[in-house]
N, C-alpha and C positions, 0 to 999 in steps of 0.2 A: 504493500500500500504506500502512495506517496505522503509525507506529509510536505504540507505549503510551508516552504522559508524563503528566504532572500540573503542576500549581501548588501550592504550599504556603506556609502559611505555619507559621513557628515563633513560640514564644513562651518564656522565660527563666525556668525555675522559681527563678530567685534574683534580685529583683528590682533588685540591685545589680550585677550582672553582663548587663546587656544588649545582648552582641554575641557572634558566635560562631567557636571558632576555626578555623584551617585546618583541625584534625588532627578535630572534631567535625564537620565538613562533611564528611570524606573519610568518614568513619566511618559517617556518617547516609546516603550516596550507598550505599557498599558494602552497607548493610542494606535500602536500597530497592529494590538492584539485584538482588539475590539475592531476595527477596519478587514482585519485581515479573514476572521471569523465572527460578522456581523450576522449572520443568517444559522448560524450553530449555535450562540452564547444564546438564543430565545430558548432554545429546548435543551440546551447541554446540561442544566444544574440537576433538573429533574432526572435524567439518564445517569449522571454521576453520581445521584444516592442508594441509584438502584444498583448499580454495578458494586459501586463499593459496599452497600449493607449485602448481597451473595457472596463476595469474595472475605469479607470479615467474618460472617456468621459461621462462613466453608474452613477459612483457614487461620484465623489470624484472634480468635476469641481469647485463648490462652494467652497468647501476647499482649492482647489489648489490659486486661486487664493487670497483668505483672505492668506493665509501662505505667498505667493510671497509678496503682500502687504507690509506686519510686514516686510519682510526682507529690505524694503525700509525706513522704519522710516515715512511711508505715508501711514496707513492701514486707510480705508473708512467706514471702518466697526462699529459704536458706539458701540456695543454691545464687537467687541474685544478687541480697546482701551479702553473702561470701565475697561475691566478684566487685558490691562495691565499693567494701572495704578494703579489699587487697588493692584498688585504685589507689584510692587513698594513702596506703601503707608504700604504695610503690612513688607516689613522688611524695612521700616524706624522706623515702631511702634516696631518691635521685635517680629511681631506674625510669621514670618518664617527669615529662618537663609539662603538661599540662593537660588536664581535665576541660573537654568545653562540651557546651551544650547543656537543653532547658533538664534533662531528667540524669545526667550522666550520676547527681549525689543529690543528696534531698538535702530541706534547710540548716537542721540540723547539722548534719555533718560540716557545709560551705560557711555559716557562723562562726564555725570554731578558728576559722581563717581570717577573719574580718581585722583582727588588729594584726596581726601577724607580722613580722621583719622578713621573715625567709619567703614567707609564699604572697601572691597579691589576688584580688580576689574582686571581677570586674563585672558589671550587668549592662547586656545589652538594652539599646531600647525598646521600648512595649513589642512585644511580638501578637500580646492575642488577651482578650480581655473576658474575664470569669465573670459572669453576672448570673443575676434572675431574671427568667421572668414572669410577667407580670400576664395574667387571663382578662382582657380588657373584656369577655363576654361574662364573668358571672359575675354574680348581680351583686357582689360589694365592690371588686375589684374595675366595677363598669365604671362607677365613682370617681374622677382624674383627681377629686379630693385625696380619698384615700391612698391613690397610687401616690401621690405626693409626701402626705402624710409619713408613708413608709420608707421614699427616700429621705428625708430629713429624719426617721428614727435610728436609718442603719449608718451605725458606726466604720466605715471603711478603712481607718487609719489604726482602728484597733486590730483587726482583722488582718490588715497588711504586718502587724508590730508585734500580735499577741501568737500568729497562726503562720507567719511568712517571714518572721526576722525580717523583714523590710524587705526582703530579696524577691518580693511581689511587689509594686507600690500600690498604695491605693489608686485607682480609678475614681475620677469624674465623670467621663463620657466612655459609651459605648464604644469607643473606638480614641483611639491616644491622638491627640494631637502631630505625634511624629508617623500616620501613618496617610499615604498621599492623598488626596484631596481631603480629611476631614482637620485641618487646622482651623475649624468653626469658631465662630464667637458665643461661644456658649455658655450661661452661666450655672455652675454646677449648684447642686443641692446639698449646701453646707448643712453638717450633724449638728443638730438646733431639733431638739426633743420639745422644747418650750413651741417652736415654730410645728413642729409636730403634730402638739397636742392640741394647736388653738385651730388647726385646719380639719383633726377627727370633731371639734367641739362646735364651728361653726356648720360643719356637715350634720349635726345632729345625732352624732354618738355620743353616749353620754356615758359617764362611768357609774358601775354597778357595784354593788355592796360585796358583790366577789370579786373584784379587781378587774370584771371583763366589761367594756362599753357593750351596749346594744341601741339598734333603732328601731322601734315601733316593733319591740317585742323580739327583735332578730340579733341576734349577738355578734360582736363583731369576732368571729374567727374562721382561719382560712389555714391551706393545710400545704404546706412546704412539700412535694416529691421531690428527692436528690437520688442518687445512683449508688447502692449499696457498697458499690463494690472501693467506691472513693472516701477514705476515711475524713479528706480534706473538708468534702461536701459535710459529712455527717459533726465534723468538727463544728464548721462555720452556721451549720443551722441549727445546732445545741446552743451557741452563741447569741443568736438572732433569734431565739422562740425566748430564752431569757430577757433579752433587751427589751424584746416586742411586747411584755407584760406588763412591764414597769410603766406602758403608755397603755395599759387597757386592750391590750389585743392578743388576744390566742390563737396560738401559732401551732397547728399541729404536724409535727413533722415524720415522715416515713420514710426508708427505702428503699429500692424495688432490683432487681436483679437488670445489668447493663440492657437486656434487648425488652424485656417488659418495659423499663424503664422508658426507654427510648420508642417503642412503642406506643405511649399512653403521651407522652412529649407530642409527637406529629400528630397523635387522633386528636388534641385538643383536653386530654381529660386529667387535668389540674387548674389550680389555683394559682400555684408558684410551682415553677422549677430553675435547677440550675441549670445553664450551657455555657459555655465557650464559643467565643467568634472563631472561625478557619484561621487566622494568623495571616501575617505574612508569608509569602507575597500574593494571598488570595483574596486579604481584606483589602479597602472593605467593598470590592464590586461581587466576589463569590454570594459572599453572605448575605448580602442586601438584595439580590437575584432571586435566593431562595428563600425570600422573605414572602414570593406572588404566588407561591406554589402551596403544598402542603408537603413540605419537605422533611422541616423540622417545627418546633414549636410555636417558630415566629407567627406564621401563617395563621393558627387560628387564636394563636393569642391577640391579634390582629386586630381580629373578626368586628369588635365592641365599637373598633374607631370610626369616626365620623367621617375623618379623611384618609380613611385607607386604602379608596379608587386613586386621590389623586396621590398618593404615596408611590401605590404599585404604578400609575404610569410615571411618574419621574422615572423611578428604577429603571422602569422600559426603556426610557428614553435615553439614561445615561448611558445603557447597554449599544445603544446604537449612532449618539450623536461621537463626529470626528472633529466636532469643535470643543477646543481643550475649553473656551470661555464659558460657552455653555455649560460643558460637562461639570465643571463648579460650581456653577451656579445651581446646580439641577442636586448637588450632592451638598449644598449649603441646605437646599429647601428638605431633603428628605431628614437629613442630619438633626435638623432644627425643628422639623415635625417629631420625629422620633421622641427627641430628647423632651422636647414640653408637652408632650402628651404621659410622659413617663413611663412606658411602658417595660421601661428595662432600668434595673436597679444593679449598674456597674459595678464592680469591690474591688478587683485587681489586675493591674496589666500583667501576663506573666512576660519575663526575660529570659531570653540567653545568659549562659552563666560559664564564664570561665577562672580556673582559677588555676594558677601556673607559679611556678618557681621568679621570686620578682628579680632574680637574672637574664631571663624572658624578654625583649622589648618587642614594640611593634603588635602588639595583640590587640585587635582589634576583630567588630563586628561589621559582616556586611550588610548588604540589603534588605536581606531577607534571615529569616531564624538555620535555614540549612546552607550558609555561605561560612568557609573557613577558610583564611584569606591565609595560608604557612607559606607562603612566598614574601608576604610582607614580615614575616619573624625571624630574630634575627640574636645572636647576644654577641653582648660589648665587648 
């Protein structure tokens, strides 16, 4: 089968400026990409969930799950922790010079490096951003009060500090700033419990002699799905069903086995769950694609919104306009719909993570979360 490529060359409309940067490369890629394959990216996302949930469910279930694990700092697995300590044990002896990558050791272990003299210990930029989300069809969560409500009760900076040694940041917006088109002007939803509680109170929850608000007889509680298999998830929503009391709301939380899990995610049937955006370099035009579809959860959590025809045609349209001006403008409006409608309760960017012998120079991240640049490394 062929596949469609080119050669190119470019050239420096500023004759004093003649080299080109990452962020102009990634840019000039995503515009050839969407031109190139304008007439496949309408149906591609939907064929690419189905290809990968048979070839994951066929082959790659065991894997998936030991990966999720490591990312938790709680893998079950002896045989992986065996290997990832002996990482560790091998550049403290100096038989290897560096560790990179988002799951290579978990928080834990990359902390214990953080002051360190011998070793250095570096975080890329946001690669992919951990949030919830939010059921804009049932009938509390239909409320853009309450969605609000619940981002000013969640703590994200504890989250990042109590659960991530910082080696997570906390998240503001569904998508980092450093990822291309979404440097939005956004204003996030600072942790203000006071601003919280006066938006459950002007909404007409009220608080009840058992610590739970209700309205017209209905209490205000909603029920957290996470994915059993991640002890991260089950951490951070033990965290957030406590938080979420102290303002009068019960939060019931449960988890379900990785394919039920994800299952009951794309049928629509929760309250909250957690996901993860695709990362780099598929944010954020992948995931905002499979927002029109019933892919993943996005779609009928969706469902409640008032402008979620013209959401999904921006989307459409970013997918196929080859005007870079537009294409911004078209990813400012969904960015900015998204975010104030609140439908997603962002907590942490995750990063690339390496950490090397600070003999080491030159280590650096590239574009994307699977770029390793050992031509630019080098020691003094």
């Amino acid at each position: 089968k062929h596949h469609p490529h080119i050669h190119m060359m470019v050239w420096s409309a500023d004759p004093k400026q003649g080299f080109l940067t990452e962020k102009g490369i990634e840019k000039m890629r995503s515009q050839l990409s969407n031109e190139i394959f304008r007439d496949e990216l309408l149906s591609l996302y939907q064929k690419k969930d189905l290809s990968y949930s048979q070839v994951r469910d066929a082959a790659m279930e065991a894997m998936g799950r030991l990966i999720r694990e490591m990312e938790t700092g709680l893998c079950h697995s002896p045989i992986i922790m065996e290997q990832v300590e002996k990482l560790a044990e091998m550049l403290e002896n100096g038989e290897i010079d560096l560790i990179f990558g988002k799951n290579m050791l978990d928080a834990d272990a990359i902390s214990q490096y953080v002051d360190s003299d011998r070793f250095t210990v570096s975080l890329s930029d946001p690669t992919s951003t951990r949030h919830i989300v939010l059921n804009t069809t049932h009938d509390i969560l239909g409320d853009t009060a309450v969605r609000k409500a619940l981002q000013h009760a969640t703590n994200r900076q504890a989250i990042s500090e109590g659960i991530f040694y910082g080696l997570e940041p906390a998240a503001d917006t569904l998508y980092s700033p450093t990822v291309p088109y979404c440097d939005v002007d956004l204003e996030p939803y600072a942790y203000d419990t006071e601003e919280a509680a006066r938006l459950l109170d002007e909404a007409g929850w009220v608080m009840g002699s058992d610590g739970v608000r209700a309205k017209n007889g209905q209490k205000l509680e909603l029920d957290l799905l996470y994915n059993s298999d991640s002890v991260t998830e089950k951490t951070i929503s033990e965290y957030l069903q406590s938080e979420y009391l102290k303002l009068g709301i019960s939060l019931n939380i449960h988890g379900e086995e990785e394919q039920s899990y994800r299952d009951n995610m794309k049928a629509g049937n929760f309250d909250m769950v957690f996901n993860i955006c695709w990362g780099m370099p598929y944010d954020p035009q992948s995931s905002l694609a499979a927002m029109r579809a019933p892919v993943y959860g996005d779609y009928a959590a969706q469902q409640g919104l008032e402008d979620k025809a013209e959401i999904d045609q921006a989307i459409t349209d970013i997918l196929t306009s080859t005007d870079e001006a537009e294409r911004q403008e078209l990813y400012d409006f969904v960015l900015t719909r998204l975010h104030e409608d609140a439908v997603y309760i962002p907590l942490t960017y995750e990063t690339n993570k390496a950490l090397y012998t600070s003999e080491l120079k030159g280590v650096h991240f590239g574009t994307d979360q699977y770029d390793v640049d050992f031509a630019s490394m080098y020691f003094e």
